[in-house]
N, C-alpha and C positions, 0 to 999 in steps of 0.2 A: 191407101195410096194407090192412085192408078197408075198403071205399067207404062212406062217411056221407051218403047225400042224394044226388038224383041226379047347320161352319170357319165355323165364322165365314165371312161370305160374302167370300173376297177379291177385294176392289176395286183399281182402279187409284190410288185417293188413296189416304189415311191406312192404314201396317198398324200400326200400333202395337197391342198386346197383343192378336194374334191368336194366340198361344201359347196363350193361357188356355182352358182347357176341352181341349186336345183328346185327350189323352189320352193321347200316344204313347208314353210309358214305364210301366212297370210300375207304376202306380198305380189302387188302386180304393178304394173306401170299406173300412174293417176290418169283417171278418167280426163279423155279428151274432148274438144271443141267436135259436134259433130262434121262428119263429111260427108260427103253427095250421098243424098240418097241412095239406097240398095237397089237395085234392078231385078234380082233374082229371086224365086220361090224356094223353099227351104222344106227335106222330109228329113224326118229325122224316124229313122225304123230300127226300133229296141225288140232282136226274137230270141225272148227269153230262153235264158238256160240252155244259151247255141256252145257250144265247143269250139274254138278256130280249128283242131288238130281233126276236127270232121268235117271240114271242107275240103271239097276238091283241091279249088285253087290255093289252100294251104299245105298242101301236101297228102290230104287222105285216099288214098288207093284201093281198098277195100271193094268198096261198091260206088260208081257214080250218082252221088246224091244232090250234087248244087249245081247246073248247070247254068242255070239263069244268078242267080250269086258269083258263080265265075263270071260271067259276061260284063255283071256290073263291075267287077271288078278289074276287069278286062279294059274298061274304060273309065276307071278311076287311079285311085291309088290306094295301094293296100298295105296296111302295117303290120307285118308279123311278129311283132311283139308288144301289142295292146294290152296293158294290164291294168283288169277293174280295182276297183277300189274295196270293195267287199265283196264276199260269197254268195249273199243271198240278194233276193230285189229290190226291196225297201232301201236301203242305206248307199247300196250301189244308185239307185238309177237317179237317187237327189243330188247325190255328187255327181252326174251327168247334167243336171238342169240347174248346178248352183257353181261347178268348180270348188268345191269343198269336201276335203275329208272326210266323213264320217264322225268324228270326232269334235269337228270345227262346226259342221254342219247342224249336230246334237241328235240328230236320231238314229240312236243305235240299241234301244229298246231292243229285246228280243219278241220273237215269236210266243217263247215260254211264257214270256213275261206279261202280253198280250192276254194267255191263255188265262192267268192268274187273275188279273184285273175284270176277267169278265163279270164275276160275280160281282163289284166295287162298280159296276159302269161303264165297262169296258174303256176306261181311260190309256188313251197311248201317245205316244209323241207325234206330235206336228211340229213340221219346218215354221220357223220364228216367221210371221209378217216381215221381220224385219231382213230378211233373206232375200237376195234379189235376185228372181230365177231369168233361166235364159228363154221363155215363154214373155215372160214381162220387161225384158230388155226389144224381143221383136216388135211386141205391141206396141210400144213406145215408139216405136221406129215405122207404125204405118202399116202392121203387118195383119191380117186378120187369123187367129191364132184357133187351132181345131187339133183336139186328142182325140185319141179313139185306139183304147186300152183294153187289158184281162180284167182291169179292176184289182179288189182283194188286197195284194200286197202294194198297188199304185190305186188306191180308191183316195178320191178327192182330197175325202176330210183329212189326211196324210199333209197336203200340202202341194200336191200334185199336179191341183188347179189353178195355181195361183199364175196369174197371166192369160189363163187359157178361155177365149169368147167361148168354146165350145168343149166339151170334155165329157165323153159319153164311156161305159163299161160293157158294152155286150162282145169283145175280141179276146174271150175266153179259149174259145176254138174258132178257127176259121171257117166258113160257109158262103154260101151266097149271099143271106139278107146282112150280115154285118161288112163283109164287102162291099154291096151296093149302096147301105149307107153311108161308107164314107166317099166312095167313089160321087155319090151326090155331094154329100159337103164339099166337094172338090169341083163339082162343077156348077155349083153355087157362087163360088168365089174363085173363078178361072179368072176373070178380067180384073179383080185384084191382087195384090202380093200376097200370100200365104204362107204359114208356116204349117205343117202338117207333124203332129206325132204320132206314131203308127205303133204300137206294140201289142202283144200276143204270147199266147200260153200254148201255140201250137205245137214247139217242139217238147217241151213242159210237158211232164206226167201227169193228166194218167197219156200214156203210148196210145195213140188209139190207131194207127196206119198200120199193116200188116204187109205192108209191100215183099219184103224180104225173110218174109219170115220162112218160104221153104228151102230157103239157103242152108237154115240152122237146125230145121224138125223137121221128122218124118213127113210125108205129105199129109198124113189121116191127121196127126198131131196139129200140124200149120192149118188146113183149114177150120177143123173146129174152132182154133184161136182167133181166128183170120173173120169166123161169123159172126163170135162175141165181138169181136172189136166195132165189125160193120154193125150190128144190132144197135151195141153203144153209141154210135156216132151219129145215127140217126137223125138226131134231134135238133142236126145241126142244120139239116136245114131250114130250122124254126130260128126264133130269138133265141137258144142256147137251152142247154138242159137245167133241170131244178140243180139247188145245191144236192140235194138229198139222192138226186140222180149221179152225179157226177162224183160224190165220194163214195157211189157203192161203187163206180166205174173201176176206182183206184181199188178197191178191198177185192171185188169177184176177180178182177183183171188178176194181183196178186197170188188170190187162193186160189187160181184157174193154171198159173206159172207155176205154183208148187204142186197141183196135183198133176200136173205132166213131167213132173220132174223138170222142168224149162225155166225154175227159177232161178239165173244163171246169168252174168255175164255178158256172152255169146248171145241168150235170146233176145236179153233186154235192152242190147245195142242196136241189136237190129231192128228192135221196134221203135226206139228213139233216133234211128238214121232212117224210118219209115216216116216219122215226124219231121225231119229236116227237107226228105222230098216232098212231102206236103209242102211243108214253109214257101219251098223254092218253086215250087209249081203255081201258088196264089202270087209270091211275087213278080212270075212272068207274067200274069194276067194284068198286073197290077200296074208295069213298066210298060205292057204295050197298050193299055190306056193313056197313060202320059204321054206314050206318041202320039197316039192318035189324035190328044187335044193338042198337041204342038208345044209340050210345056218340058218333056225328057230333054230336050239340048239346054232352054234355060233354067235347068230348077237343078240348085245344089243337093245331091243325097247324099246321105249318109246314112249306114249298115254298121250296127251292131250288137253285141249283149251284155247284158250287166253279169255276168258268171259263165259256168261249168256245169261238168257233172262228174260224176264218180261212178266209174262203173268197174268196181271192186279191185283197182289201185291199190287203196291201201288195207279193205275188210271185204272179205269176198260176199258181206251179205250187203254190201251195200251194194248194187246194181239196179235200183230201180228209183228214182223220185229221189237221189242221192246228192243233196248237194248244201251250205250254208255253214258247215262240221272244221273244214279245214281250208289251210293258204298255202294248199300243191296247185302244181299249174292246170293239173284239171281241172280247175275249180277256178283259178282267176285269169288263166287266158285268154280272152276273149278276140273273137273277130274285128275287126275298125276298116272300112271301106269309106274311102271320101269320091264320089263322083262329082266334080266340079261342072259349071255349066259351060257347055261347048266342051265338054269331054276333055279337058284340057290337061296333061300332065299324063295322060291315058295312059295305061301301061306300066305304072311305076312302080316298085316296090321299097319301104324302106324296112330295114332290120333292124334300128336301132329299136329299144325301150322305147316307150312313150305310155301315156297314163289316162285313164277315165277322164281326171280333173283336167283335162288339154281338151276334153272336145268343145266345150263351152267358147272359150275364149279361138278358137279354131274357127267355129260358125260364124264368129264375132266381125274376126278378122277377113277371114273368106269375103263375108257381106260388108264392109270399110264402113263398120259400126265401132267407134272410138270412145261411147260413151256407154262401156259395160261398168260392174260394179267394181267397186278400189280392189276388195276384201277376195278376189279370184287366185288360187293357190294356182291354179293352170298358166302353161304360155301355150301359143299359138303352133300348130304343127306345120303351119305353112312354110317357115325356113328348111323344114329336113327335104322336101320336095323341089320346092325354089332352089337352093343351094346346096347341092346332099355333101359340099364342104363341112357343114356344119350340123352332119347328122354324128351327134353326139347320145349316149343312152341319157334318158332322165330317169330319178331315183323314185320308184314307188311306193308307195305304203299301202298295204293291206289289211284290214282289220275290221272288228263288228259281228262278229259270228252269231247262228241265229239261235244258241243253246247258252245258257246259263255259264259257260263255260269264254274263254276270251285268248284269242292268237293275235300276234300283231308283228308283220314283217316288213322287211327294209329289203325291196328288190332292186339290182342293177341290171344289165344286159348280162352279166357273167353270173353274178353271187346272189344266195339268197340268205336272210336273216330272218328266223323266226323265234319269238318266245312266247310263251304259254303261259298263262292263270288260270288255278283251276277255282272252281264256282264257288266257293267259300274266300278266295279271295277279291272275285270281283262282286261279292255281297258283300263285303264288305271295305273296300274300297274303289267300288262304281269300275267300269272298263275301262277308263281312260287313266287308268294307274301302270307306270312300271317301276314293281320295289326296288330299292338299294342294290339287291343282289341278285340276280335272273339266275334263277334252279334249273329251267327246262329249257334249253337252247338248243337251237338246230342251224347248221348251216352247209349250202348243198353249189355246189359249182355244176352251170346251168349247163356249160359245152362239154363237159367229162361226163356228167351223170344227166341229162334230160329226163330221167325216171326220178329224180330226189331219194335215191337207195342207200344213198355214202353221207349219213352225218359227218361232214369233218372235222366238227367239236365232241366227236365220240370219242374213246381210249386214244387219250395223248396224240391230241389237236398239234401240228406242226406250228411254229412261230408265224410264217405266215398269214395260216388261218386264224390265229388269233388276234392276228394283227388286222385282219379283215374284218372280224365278226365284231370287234371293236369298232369299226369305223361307224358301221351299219348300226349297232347298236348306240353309238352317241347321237346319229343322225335321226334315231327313234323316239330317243329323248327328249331330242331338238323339239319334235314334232309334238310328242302328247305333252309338255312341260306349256306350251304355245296353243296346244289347240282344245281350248276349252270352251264349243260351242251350245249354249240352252237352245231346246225344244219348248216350246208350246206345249200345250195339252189340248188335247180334241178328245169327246166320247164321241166316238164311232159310232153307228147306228147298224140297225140291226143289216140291212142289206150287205155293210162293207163285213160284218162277221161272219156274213152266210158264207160271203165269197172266199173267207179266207179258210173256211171249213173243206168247200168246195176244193182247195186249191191242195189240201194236206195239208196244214199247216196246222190244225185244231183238229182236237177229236170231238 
């Protein structure tokens, strides 16, 4: 197509008909008659494994790490309470390109399970054909469609590619030549409509930035760490390092943390907020190219990530590569930045809830695209901005863990609800089960506790809280009773296992 012109907030009194609106089952308004043509370019930027509560512009004070992140968001609209859909990348970022659950979706395979299958042919799930992603909703519409990914946990045969003219894996780490190639794909098709996805393993373990590291260690300490790390990165300014390069990255990096005693918290944050200024220092490069082609006022962005991280919250040895385990807010937080064209709504902030499965149908709407798929769990986030009358929390679900083991919570603006199964139960009755009677419950009130320290279904739950964790738990039920989505099966080839060796996810 060429270019024409340049939850209901739940309380402790009354729940009655807090069902209403929120969306959890496969319900969306029926596909419409189309309307005008889209005008706008579209990026949609996924930096893996970002934290919101380590942005400036979220609140993090620490050390200034997102300058250029604050800017976009400076002249967009920003949501402080974006919650993904699952823990880890796989399961999370489908339900970014499908509006679907993880559960409705069907791939929610583990990593373990991944690891098991190799021997067998490395069989794993792939998104059904019959899936209708928000890549192939653009196309449809005229848009010439280009990825440019870590690969690994987003590698094609996943489903990843479906819609995509183009879909390439070297955005493992960031460097010049995988920069310049998409910067070419972009100025390949500047004079048509485009959709661009852009995601990265930059802030993603293994840490490789050393920025901040003589904040936290001795100087003799930081720079020793500070040479391995520059030694390792090297290679970046080739097409990317081997796998076999990049997992010893993660293991010397490790063994080089414990034998300085620096395997810690404290260090490992600071080398993972040495990763976010990376991030935010390519994305300046990235936004003053789009000025300079004239395309930053009309081209819709959008900034986000599919997860967190843990940096030893809940187990003080988790602090490095820590994340897919559990559904605390470290972990499903995430960032949501919408930059509309002509900067429009600049400035805004909303607090309510809002959900992963909203940003699909979001883009939809944004671009007066009418004719997405029925089967969309999302609605559009354009009324909480448009009308902040109607910014209401909507009710999240979380769930899909990437270990043998299965959590699955019911978040509002206020409350959170979680229950657990452990591995012998979801062997055998698959993840998308919740028994008769939930043994392992948690529920944590998000404006008294922010840390999740206060079970309040612990030693003699108040009537309230039980009256709560009820609510949340029927609206769970609602959800897995309803969403019982098949995967496909794809054997992955050896490339996408290298990647996901590469990544830590395989020994």
């Amino acid at each position: 197509m060429e270019r024409n012109g340049g939850a209901h907030r739940l309380m402790t009194g009354s729940l009655a008909g807090i069902a209403a609106g929120l969306a959890l089952l496969p319900a969306c308004r029926p596909a419409e008659e189309p309307g005008p043509p889209p005008q706008f370019d579209v990026v949609l930027i996924s930096v893996d494994t970002l934290r919101a509560d380590r942005l400036n512009c979220y609140g993090y004070e620490k050390r200034e790490v997102s300058p250029n992140i604050d800017a976009l968001a400076g002249d967009g609209i920003l949501f402080e309470n974006f919650i993904t859909s699952s823990p880890w990348t796989t399961p999370a970022h489908l339900t970014m390109f499908t509006s679907l659950y993880p559960s409705t979706h069907g791939v929610t395979q583990t990593i373990k399970e991944l690891e098991a299958s190799l021997q067998h042919g490395a069989k794993f799930s792939r998104l059904a054909d019959s899936r209708v992603t928000l890549a192939e909703v653009l196309k449809a519409s005229g848009y010439t469609t280009g990825a440019f990914t870590g690969g690994g946990t987003l590698a094609p045969g996943i489903g990843f590619d479906q819609g995509f003219d183009h879909y390439v894996c070297t955005m493992h780490k960031l460097h010049s030549f995988n920069m310049r190639e998409m910067n070419e794909w972009i100025d390949r098709h500047a004079e048509r409509l485009f959709f661009l996805f852009w995601h990265n393993f930059e802030v993603h373990a293994p840490y490789l930035d050393g920025t901040y590291l003589d904040e936290v260690l001795p100087p003799d300490t930081a720079a020793e760490i500070r040479q391995f790390l520059h030694e390792a990165s090297r290679t970046r300014k080739y097409r990317g390092p081997t796998v076999e390069e990049q997992k010893n990255v993660v293991e010397r990096t490790k063994y080089l943390l414990l034998s300085k005693q620096a395997y810690n918290a404290m260090v490992c944050g600071a080398l993972y907020d040495g990763g976010i200024k990376s991030m935010d220092n390519w994305l300046g490069e990235f936004i003053r190219d789009l000025r300079r082609r004239g395309l930053y006022d009309r081209t819709l962005i959008i900034l986000t990530s599919d997860h967190g991280e843990e940096f030893g919250e809940r187990n003080p040895h988790f602090v490095y590569g820590a994340h897919g385990h559990s559904l605390y807010e470290e972990m499903v937080r995430a960032p949501l930045i919408i930059k509309l064209p002509d900067q429009r709504y600049a400035g805004t902030r909303v607090s309510s809830a809002v959900r992963m499965i909203d940003v699909m149908p979001t883009i939809l709407d944004v671009l007066g695209i009418k004719r997405g798929p029925k089967e969309m769990q999302g609605l559009s986030l354009r009324p909480l901005w448009e009308r902040p009358e109607t910014r209401e929390d909507r009710l999240a679900v979380n769930e899909a863990l990437a270990n043998e083991s299965e959590k699955k919570a019911a978040r509002t603006g206020r409350y959170k609800f979680i229950y657990s199964l452990d591995a012998g139960a979801v062997a055998r009755h698959g993840r998308s089960h919740m028994p008769e009677h939930l043994d392992d419950v948690e529920l944590y009130d998000l404006h008294a506790d922010p840390e999740e320290k206060n079970n309040l279904l612990r030693d003699g739950p108040s009537v309230a809280s039980t009256e709560i964790a009820a609510t949340l738990e029927k609206h769970l039920r609602e959800y897995v009773a309803g969403a019982r989505g098949r995967a496909d099966t794809v054997e992955l080839d050896e490339e996408a296992i290298e990647n996901l060796r590469a990544l830590g996810y395989l020994d």
